[in-house]
Structures are given as C-alpha cells and as structure tokens.
C-alpha positions as CSV (number, residue, x, y, z in Angstrom):
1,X,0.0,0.0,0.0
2,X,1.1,3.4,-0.8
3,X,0.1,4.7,2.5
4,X,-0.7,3.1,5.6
5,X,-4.5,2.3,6.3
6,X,-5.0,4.3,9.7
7,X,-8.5,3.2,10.2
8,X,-10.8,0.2,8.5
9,X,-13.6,-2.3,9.0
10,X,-11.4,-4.8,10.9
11,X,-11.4,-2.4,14.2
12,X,-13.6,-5.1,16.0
13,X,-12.5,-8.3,14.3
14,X,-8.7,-8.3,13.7
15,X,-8.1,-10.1,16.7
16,X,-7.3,-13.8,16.1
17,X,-6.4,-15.4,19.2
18,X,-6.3,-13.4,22.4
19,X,-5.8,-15.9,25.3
20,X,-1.8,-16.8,24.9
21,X,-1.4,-15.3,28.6
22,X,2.0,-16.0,30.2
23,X,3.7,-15.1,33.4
24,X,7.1,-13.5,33.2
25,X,10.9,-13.4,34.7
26,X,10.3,-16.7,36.6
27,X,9.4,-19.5,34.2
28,X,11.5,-19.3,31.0
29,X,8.9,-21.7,29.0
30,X,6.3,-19.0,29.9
31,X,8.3,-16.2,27.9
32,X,7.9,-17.9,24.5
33,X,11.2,-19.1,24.5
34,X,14.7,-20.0,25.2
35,X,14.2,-18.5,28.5
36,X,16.5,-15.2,27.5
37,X,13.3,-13.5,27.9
38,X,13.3,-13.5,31.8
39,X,14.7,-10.2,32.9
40,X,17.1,-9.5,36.1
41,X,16.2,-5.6,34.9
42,X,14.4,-3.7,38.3
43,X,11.0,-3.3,38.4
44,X,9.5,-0.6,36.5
45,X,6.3,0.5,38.0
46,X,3.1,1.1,35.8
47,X,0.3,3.5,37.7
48,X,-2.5,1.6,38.7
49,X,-5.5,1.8,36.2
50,X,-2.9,2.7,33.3
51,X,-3.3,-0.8,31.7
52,X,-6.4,-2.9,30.7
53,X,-5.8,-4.8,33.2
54,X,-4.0,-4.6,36.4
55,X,-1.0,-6.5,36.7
56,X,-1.3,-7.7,32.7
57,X,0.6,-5.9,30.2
58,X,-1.1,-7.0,26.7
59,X,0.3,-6.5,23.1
60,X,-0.9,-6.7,20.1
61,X,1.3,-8.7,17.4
62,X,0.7,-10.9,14.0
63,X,2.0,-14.1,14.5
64,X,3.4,-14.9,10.9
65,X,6.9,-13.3,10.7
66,X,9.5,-15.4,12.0
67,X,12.0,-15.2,13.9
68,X,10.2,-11.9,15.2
69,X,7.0,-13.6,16.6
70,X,5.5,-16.6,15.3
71,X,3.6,-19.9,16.8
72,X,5.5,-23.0,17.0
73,X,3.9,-26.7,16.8
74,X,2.3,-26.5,19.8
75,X,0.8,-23.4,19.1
76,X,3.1,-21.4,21.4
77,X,3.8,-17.8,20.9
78,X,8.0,-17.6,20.1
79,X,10.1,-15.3,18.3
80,X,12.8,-11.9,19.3
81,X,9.8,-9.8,19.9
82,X,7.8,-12.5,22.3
83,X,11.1,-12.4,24.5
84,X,12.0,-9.0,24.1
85,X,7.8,-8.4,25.3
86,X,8.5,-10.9,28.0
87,X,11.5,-9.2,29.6
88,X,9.6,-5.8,29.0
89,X,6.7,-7.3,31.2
90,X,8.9,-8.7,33.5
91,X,11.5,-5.5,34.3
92,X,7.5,-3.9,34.9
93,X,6.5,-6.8,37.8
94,X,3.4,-7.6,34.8
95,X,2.6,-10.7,33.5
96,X,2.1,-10.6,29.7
97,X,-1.0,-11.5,27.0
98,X,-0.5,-11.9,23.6
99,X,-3.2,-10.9,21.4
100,X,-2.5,-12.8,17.7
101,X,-3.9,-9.9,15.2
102,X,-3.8,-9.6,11.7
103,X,-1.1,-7.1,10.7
104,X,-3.5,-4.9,8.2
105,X,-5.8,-4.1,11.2
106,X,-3.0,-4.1,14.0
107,X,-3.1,-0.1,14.8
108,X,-6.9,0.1,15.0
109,X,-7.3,-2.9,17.5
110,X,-5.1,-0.4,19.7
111,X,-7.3,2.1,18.7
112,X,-9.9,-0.1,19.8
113,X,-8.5,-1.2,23.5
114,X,-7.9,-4.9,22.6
115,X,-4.0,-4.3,24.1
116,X,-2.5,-2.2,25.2
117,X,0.7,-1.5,22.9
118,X,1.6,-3.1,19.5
119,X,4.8,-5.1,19.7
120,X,4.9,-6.7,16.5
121,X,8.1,-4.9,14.2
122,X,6.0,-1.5,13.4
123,X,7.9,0.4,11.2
124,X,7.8,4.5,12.9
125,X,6.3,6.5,10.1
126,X,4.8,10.1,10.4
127,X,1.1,8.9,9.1
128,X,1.5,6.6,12.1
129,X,3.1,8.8,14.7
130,X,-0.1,11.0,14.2
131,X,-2.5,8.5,16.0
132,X,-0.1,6.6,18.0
133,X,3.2,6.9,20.0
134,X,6.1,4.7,19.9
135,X,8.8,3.2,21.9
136,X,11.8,2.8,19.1
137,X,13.3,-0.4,20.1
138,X,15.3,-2.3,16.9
139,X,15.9,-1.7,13.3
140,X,14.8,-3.2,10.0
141,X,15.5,-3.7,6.5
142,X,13.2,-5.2,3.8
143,X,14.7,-7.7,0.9
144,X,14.1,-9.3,-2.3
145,X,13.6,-12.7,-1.6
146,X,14.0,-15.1,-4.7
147,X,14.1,-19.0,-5.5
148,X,18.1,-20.2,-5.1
149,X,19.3,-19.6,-9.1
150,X,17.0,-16.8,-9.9
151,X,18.6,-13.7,-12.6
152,X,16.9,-11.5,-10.5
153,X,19.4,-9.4,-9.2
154,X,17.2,-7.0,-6.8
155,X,14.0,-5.0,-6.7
156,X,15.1,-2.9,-9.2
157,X,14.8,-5.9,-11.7
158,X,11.6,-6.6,-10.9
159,X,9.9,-5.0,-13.7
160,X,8.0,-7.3,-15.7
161,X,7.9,-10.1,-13.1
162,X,5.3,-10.5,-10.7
163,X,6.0,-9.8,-6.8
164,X,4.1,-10.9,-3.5
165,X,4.2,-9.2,-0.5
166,X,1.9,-8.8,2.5
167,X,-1.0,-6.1,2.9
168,X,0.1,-2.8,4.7
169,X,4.0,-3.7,4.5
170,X,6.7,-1.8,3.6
171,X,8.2,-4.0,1.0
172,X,4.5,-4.0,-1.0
173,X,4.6,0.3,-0.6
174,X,8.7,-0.3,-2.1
175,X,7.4,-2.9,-4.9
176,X,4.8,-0.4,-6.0
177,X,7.1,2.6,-6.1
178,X,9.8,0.2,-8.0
179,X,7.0,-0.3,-10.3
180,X,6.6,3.6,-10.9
181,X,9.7,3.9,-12.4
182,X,9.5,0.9,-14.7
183,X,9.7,2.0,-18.1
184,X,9.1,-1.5,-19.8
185,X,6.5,-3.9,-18.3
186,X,4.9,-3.2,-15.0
187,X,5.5,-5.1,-11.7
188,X,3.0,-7.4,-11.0
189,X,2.5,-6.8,-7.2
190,X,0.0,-9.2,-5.2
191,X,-0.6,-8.7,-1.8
192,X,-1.9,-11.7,0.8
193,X,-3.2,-11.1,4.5
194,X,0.0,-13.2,5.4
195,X,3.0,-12.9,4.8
196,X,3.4,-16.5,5.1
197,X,0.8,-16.8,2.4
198,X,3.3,-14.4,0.0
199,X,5.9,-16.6,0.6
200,X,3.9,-19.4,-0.1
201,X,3.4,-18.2,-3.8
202,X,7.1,-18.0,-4.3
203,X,7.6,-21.3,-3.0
204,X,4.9,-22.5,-5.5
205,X,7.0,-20.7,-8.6
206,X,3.5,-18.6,-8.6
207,X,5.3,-15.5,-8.3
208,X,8.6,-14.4,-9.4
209,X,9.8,-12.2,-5.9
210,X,8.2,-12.1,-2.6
211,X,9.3,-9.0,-0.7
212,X,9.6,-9.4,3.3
213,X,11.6,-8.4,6.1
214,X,15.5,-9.2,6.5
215,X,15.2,-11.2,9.4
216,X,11.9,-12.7,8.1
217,X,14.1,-13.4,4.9
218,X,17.2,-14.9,7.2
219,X,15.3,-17.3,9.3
220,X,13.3,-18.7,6.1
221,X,16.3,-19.3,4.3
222,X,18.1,-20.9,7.6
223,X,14.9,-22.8,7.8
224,X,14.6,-24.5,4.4
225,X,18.6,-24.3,2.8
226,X,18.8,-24.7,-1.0
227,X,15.3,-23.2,-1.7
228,X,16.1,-19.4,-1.8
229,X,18.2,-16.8,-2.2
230,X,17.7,-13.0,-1.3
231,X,18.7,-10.6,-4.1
232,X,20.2,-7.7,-4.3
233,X,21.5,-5.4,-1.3
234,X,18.7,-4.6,1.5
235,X,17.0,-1.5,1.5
236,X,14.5,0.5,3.1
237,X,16.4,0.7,6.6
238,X,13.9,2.3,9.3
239,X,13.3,2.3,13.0
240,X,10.7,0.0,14.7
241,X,8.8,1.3,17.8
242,X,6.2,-0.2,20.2
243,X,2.7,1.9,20.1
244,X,0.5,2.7,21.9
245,X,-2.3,5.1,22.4
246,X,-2.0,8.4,22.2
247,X,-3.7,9.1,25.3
248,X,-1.7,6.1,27.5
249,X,1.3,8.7,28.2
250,X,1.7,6.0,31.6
251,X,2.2,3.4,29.5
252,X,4.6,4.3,27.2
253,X,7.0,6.2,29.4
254,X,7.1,2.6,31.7
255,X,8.1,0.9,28.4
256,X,10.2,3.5,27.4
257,X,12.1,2.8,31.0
258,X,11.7,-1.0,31.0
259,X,13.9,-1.2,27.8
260,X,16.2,0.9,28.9
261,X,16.5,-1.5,32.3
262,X,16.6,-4.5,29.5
263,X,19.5,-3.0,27.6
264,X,21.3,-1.9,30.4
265,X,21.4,-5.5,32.2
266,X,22.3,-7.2,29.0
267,X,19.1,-8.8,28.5
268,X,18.0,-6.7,25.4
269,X,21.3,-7.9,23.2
270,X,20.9,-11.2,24.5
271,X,17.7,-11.9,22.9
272,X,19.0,-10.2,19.7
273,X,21.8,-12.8,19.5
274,X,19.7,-16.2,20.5
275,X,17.7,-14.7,17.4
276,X,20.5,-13.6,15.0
277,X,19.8,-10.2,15.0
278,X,22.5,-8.4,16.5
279,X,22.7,-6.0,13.2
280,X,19.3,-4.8,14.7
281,X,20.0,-3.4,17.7
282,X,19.3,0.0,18.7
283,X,22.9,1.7,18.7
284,X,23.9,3.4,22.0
C-alpha cells in the first residue's frame, strides 16, 4: 500500500487469538522461548489503572513473521519480539498477553483497547506517529527474496515479473514505487493477509519475488537451505517502535524505562543474539 491504512472495518475483528497469557521473569517456558526472555532488569512500575488490566501488560502482534513472533507446533507464541515483550513485562512486575492480530488491522485494534501497545516490528512513520506513539526499540531492513538460481538481481529488476508481499507492509509500498519507475513492463505486485501466504506463492513458482523483512528473509532461508536466495543489497532501513495510544502517556514512558533496564542488564542484546539479529540493535 502506498500509504498506511490508519483506520478500516477490521477495528472489531482483527483479533485472532487473544488468550496466549503467560507469566514473566520466573518460568522461561512462559516467555515464549529459550528462556532469555526472563529479565534480572528492576521493576518498572506502571500506575495503577494505566493498563487494561491490572498487573497484565497486553500487546498486540501478528504471528506470521519469523524469527520476530510466530507460533511453534504446539501453538506457542516464540520469536525476538515474544522475549523481548516478556522481559519488557517482566522489568514492569506484569505478567504478559498476547493478542495474535492480523497485521493490516494491528493499529486500529489499539485504537480499539484490545492491548495495550503493538509489539509486532512496526515500522515509525509520520502517518503513524499522528495517531499513535512509539517506543523505538530495533531496526529493519526489507529484501528481495528469490528462489536459489534466480537472474533476479534485486528490486530494481523486478519490472515485468510478478511480486508478493503482505497487505500494509513496507516492501508492498517499495514494490509499488519500484514499479513507478518501470519503463518496460509493470511489476505485477499481489498482496496476501499473510505474509506467510506471499511466501507461499514463491515457493509454488507462482510468483517471481516475494518482498519481506530481513530477518523474516534470514530465518526462512536458515529454515529450508537450498530453496532461496535473497537478491540484491537490503534496502528501506527504518526504526521500529512499540505503540501505543496516544492518550496512554503511563504506559509508554514505563516501556520507554523497561527497555532501557533490558539494555542496560544485557538482557535486550541477549535476545538479539539467540535470534541472530545483532545488526538490529538499537545503537547506544
């Protein structure tokens, strides 16, 4: 999309899956992980009445883009950003409940009150900062991703091939600029409600380039060696923050403190190296 969608019809519906409640900093199973999740950081404290729910800390996250947040086989939530939430919830004294919600409707279930901040790799961009605010805690990149042997050498090569990427992503608003500058044939950009589904149409040979995250791109081809490639150099480089309402000044100044308890005890570039994404931390 060429601009984010602020508002829509999914408001009351986006929400998936909303009872993956965990307790954190004492049981490393219950942090969606290896256990790096559980925080030594001190306790942050949150003013009573300031979240949903006392004592719970709730985010709001689309469980498809791995190694970021995803569900494993037993449906559990895992991922950089389910430990990173953990440790957050636990330098706060708050348990933690994920709320599974499709990425294209992610800022108006805030909106809505059905979490109380997004954790799930939002890109910071002014159309956004106007209706939420945000916690920057990691970089990203976006990448071509391509099956191993393609001549595709990057997105500007795209042009007369056909593209998937997810709805409201970055890497479907890059494909369709890429595509304004074509002069010969047009990108053909399709855009799925997953971006597991995008990837899916690669796999399939249905689609010629499936644009996604670089860490989403990493852990795919970690995954399943021999099957793709990315191409070209990475591009699109931009902040991600945690968001949360514009009114829930409480809340975002006790996550804006929690992250900086998790970075200075070491927990915060822990969980970026158990995930392989050093290259993403916040610099000092």
């Amino acid at each position: 999309m060429s601009t984010w969608q602020l508002h829509g019809t999914r408001a009351a519906g986006v929400v998936l899956a909303v009872t993956l409640l965990a307790a954190c900093g004492s049981d490393p199973e219950s942090a969606g992980g290896s256990g790096s999740g559980a925080s030594s950081a001190p306790k942050v404290s949150v003013a009573s009445g300031a979240l949903l729910k006392d004592g719970e800390i709730s985010f709001c996250t689309d469980m498809t883009a791995p190694p970021m947040e995803f569900l494993d086989a037993a449906q559990k939530p895992v991922g950089a950003d389910i430990e990173l939430g953990a440790a957050l919830a636990g330098a706060m004294g708050l348990k933690v409940r994920w709320a599974n919600t499709a990425f294209s409707g992610i800022i108006p279930a805030l909106q809505a009150k059905q979490c109380d901040a997004i954790l799930s790799q939002l890109y910071i961009k002014p159309e956004r900062e106007k209706v939420v605010d945000f916690v920057p805690y990691v970089y990203a990149s976006n990448t071509v991703m391509v099956k191993e042997g393609s001549s595709i050498s990057g997105i500007d090569a795209l042009c007369g091939k056909k593209a998937a990427a997810q709805t409201g992503t970055t890497a479907a608003e890059y494909f369709k600029e890429a595509d304004g500058k074509c002069s010969g044939g047009h990108i053909d950009v399709r855009l799925f409600p997953k971006d597991t589904d995008a990837l899916q149409q690669l796999k399939l040979g249905l689609v010629d380039a499936y644009g996604t995250t670089l860490e989403t791109a990493a852990y795919v081809i970690k995954q399943q060696p021999g099957l793709f490639a990315t191409a070209g150099e990475p591009f699109g480089s931009i902040t991600c923050g945690i968001a949360t309402r514009k009114e829930a000044t409480p809340v975002h100044d006790a996550l804006t403190q929690a992250l900086q308890a998790i970075r200075a005890d070491g927990t915060y570039d822990k969980i970026l190296a158990d995930w392989n994404l050093t290259g993403d931390a916040l610099k000092s």
